[in-house]
C-alpha positions in Angstrom: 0.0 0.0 0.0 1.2 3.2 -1.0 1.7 5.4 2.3 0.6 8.9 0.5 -3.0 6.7 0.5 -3.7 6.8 4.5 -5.9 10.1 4.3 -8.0 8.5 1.7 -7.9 5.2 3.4 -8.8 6.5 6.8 -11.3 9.5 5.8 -13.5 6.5 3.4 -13.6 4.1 6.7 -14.3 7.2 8.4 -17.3 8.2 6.0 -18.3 4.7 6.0 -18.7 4.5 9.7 -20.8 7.6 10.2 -22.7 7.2 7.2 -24.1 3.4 8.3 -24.6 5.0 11.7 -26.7 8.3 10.5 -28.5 5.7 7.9 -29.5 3.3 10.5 -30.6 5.6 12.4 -33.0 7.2 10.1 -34.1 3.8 8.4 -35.0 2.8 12.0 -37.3 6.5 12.3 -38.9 5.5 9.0 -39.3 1.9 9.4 -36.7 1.1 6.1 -33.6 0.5 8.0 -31.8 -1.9 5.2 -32.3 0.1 2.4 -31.6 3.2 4.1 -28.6 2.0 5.7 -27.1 1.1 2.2 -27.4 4.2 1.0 -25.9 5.6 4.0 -22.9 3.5 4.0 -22.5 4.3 -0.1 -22.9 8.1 0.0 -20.6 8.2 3.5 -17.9 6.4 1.8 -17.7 8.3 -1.6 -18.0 11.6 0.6 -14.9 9.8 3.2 -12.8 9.3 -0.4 -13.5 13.0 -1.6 -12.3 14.3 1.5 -9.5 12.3 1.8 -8.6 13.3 -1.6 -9.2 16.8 -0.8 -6.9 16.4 2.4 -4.2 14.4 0.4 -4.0 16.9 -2.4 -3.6 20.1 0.6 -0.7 18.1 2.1 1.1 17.8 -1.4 
């Protein structure tokens, strides 16, 4: 693994970790917790990369 990838690596699990958590949470409100947990976990870990990114590219 390259080491210039950590920001990516660790803003993605980041994303994906608060994304699954804020989408269970609202698919449990609204009685749709797998579908809306899904999404949750996609659109939290394409945000996590596009930070990390962001952060990588600052540092460079």
């Amino acid at each position: 693994m390259d080491k210039n990838n950590i920001p990516v690596i660790t803003c993605m699990c980041s994303g994906m970790t608060i994304g699954l958590a804020i989408g269970g949470a609202v698919g449990l409100s609204q009685g749709r917790a797998g579908i809306t947990t899904c999404y949750g976990l996609l659109f939290g870990m394409i945000i996590g990369v596009i930070i990390g990114t962001v952060i990588k590219k600052v540092k460079e």
